[in-house]
N, C-alpha and C positions, 0 to 999 in steps of 0.2 A: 504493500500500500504506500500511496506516495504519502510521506511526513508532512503534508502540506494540508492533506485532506482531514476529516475529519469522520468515521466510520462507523457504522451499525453493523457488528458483525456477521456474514453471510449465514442467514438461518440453515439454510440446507447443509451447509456444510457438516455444522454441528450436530443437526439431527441426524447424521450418519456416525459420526464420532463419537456422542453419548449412549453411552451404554442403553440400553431399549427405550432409545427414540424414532419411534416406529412413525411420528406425524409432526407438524411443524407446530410452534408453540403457539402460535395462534388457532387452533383447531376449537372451532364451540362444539359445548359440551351442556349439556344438561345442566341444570343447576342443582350445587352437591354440598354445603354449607358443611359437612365433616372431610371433604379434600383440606378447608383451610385450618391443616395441620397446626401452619405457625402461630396461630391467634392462641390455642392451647398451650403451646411451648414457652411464651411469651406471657400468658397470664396478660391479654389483653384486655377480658371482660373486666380483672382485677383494678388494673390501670384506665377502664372507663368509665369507674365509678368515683378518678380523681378529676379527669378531664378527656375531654375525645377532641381536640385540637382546636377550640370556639377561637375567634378571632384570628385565626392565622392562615393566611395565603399562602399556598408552597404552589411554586412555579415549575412546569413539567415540560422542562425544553428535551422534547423528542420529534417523536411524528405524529404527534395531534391526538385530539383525545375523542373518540368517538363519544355522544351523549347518551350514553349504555343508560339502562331505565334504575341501576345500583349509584347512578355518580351524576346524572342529570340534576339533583337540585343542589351539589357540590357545585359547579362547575360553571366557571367563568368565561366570559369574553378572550376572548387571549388576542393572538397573533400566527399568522400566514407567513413564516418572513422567507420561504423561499418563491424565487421568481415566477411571479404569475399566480399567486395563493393569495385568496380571500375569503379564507373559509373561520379569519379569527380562531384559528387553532381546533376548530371545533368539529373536525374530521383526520380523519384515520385511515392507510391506505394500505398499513398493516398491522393492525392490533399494538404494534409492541407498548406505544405510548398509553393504547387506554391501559392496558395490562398494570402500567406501573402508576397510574393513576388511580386502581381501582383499588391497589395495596396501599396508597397512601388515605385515602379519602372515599373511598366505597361506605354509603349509605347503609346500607345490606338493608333496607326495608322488604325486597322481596325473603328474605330470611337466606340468599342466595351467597352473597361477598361482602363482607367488610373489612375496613380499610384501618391501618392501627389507628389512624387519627379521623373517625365518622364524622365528625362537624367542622372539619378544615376546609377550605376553598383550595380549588384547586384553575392553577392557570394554566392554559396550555398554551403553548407555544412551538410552533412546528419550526425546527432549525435543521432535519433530517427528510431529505427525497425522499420518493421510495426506492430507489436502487440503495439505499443505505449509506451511502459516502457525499457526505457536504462539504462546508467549507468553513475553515475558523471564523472567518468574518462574522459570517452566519452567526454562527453560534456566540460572537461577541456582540450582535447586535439583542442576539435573546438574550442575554446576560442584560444588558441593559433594560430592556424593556421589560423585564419581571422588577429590576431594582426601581424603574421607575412606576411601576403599578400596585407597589404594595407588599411586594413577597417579602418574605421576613425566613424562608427557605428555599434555596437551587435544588430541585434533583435533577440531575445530568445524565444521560445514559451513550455517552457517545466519548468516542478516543482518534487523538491523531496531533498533527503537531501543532506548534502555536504561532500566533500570531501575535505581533506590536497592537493590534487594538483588541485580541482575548485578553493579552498578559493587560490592558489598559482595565477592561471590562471585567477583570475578575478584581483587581486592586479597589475599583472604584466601587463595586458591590460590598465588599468585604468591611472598605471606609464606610459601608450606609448599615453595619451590623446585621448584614443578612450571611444569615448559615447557609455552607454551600457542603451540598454532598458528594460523594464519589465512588464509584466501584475501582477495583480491584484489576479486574479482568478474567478470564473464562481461558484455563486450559482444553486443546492444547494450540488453540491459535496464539495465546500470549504465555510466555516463557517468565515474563517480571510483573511486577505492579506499571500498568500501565501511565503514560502520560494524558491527562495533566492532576492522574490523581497523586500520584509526587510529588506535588510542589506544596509548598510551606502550610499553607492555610484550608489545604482538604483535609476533610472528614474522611479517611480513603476506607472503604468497607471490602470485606472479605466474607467467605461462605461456608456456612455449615449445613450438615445432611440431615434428616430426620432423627438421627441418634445425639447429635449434639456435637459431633465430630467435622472435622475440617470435611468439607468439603472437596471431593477429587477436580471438580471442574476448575476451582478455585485460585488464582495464582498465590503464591504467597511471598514477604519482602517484609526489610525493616518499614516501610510504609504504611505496613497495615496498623490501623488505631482500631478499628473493630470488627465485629463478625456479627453476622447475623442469618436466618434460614434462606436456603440460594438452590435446595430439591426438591422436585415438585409442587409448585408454589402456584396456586388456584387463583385466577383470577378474573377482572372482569375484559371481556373480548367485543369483537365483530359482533356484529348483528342480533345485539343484545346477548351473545351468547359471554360464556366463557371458557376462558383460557389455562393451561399449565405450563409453567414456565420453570426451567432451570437455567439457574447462572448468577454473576452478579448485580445483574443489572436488576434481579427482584429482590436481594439482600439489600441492595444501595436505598429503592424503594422505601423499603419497609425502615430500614434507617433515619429517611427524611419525614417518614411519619411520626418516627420518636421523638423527633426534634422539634417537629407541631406541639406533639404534646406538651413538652418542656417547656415552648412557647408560648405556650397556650397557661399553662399551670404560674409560669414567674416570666411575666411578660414584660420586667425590668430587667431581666437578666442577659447581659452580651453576650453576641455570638459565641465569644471564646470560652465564655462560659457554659456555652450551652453544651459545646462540643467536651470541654472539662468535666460536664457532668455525664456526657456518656459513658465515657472512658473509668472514670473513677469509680461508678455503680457496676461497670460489667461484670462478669461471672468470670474469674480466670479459669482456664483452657488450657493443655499442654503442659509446659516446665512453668514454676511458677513465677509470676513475673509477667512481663510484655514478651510475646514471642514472633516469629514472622509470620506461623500459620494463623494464630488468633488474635494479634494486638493484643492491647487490654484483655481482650475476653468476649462472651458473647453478650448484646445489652440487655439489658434487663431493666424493663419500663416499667415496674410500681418502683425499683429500688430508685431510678433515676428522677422520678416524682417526687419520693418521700424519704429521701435521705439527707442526713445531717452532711453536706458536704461542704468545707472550705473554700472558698476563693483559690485562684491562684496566685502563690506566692505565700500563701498562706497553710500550705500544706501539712497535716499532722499525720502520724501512722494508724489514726485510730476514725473509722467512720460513725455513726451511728446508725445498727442497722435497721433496716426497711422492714415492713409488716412483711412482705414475700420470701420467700424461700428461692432455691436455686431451681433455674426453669428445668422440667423433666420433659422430653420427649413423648408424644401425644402415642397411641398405640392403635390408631385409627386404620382403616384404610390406606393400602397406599397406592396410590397415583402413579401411572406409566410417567419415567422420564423423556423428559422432552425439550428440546433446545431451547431455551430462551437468548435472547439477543445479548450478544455481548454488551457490557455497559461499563462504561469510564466515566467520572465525572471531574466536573474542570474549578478550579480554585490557583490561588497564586498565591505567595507570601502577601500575610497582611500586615497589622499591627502590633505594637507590644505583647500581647499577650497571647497571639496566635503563636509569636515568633516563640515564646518562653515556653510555649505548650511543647512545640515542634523540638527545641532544644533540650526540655527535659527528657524528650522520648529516646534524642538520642542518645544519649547519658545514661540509658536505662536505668531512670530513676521515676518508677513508675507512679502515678495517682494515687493517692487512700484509696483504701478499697473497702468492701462492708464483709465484714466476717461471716463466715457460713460454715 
């Protein structure tokens, strides 16, 4: 791929290379309210008796967000920004975007998909063709136009190289304390942590499987700050239908839903805080400590609501811990794997306290954590 472009990883590809992915991830499906595995794993119902993301806009720069009858009275005006688009974001020419829309902000009034953060708004903004390969520009002009409409969180689902006005359009987002998320990338087309979830001021997100374990699709790097479910991941689709998606572009997802909430629950608290408070409440994973397959750990959304956590700079070894326990894997159905679209998300070095997050990770001198 040229380093210039900007990429939706080729579905087909993947659904031959994931182990029994027999259909592409956008496939409708019935509606099956026990597929959404991660809502159980995650103790979502737990977390939406604290808040389900009320006042927060999170901006869904992909490929538009079809108005599925789960996410229609979520679902905002947005933006067309590629050549010849006037559809305000509000169409879909392959699933992938409502898919990730449906995990952050799905309704589930049909009793069918909800979303970690149900009462969040969601913006869409189409900065991906349908051939899947855009172009930075693009996607720094959606960077702005979510920063200028409200969003208060990026999910990104797109990788490739950067540009003088992304690196301008992530700096300047980041100065307007909007949290900006990012995937990992999706073995085995990506080998590392993709760009531009690298750089200073990303959330960069990693995947785990229905057991709780790294994910195989999953790249992994000192970059990774979190982990979250990225295997067969229910969601909402095409033509009112839905979708199952594996990879990280539906961990990144459900990441930027936690961060509504967070939003939504301490709607004074700065971005870097917000992202401080992922980090610190995660479940640790692996050796102890931050590691490359799991970051911090996997998050964990009542601890990140209702925990006693310090400032940064302020850091003690001791948390207080949350009413939740350590999330257990749901023992439900499982769901044929199937490719979901590779997902990167884009951020740049930001400010003081981004910069001190970024530095102390690599110091491995990890966050408070809450005892379990």
């Amino acid at each position: 791929m040229n380093r210039g472009q900007v990429s939706v990883a080729a579905l087909a590809t993947l659904a031959i290379l994931t182990v029994a992915a027999a259909t592409p991830a956008h496939l409708e499906l019935k509606s099956n309210p026990a597929k959404q595995w991660h809502l159980q794993y995650l103790k979502a119902a737990q977390a939406h008796n604290l808040t389900q993301g009320e006042n927060v806009i999170v901006a869904v720069l992909d490929t538009g967000v079809s108005p599925h009858p789960d996410l229609s009275e979520n679902l905002l005006d947005g933006a067309d920004l590629i050549r010849g688009g006037n559809s305000e974001g509000r169409s879909d020419s392959s699933g992938h975007g409502t898919g990730m829309a449906g995990l952050i902000a799905a309704a589930g009034r049909r009793g069918a998909a909800q979303g970690i953060a149900p009462r969040s708004k969601v913006l869409p903004v189409v900065v991906t063709p349908p051939d899947g390969r855009g172009d930075p520009d693009v996607l720094a002009e959606g960077i702005d136009f979510a920063a200028s409409h409200g969003a208060k969180v990026i999910s990104i689902s797109s990788v490739g190289g950067a540009s003088s006005s992304l690196v301008r359009a992530i700096r300047t987002a980041i100065a307007a304390d909007i949290t900006i998320v990012a995937a990992a990338g999706n073995r085995p087309e990506d080998a590392f942590v993709g760009y531009p979830a690298v750089e200073e001021a990303v959330i960069a997100v990693g995947g785990i499987d229905r057991t709780g374990n790294h994910a195989a699709i999953s790249v992994a790097g000192p970059e990774i700050d979190v982990v979250a479910p990225a295997v067969d991941i229910y969601s909402t689709g095409l033509n009112a239908g839905y979708r199952v998606g594996t990879g990280t572009s539906d961990a990144t997802a459900i990441v930027a839903g936690a961060a509504a909430l967070i939003r939504s629950k301490y709607p004074d608290l700065p971005a870097q805080e917000v992202a401080h408070r992922l980090t610190a409440t995660a479940v640790d994973k692996g050796p102890p400590g931050r590691d490359d397959q799991y970051g911090y750990g996997v998050i964990d959304l009542v601890a990140a609501l209702t925990a006693d956590v310090p400032p940064l700079g302020f850091e003690s070894s001791n948390v207080t811990p949350p009413a939740s326990a350590e999330a257990a894997p749901d023992k439900g159905d499982s769901a044929g794997t199937v490719r979901g679209l590779a997902t990167l998300g884009v951020l740049v070095a930001a400010g003081g306290g981004y910069l001190f997050w970024r530095r102390r990770r690599r110091a491995d001198d990890p966050p408070p954590r809450v005892s379990r």
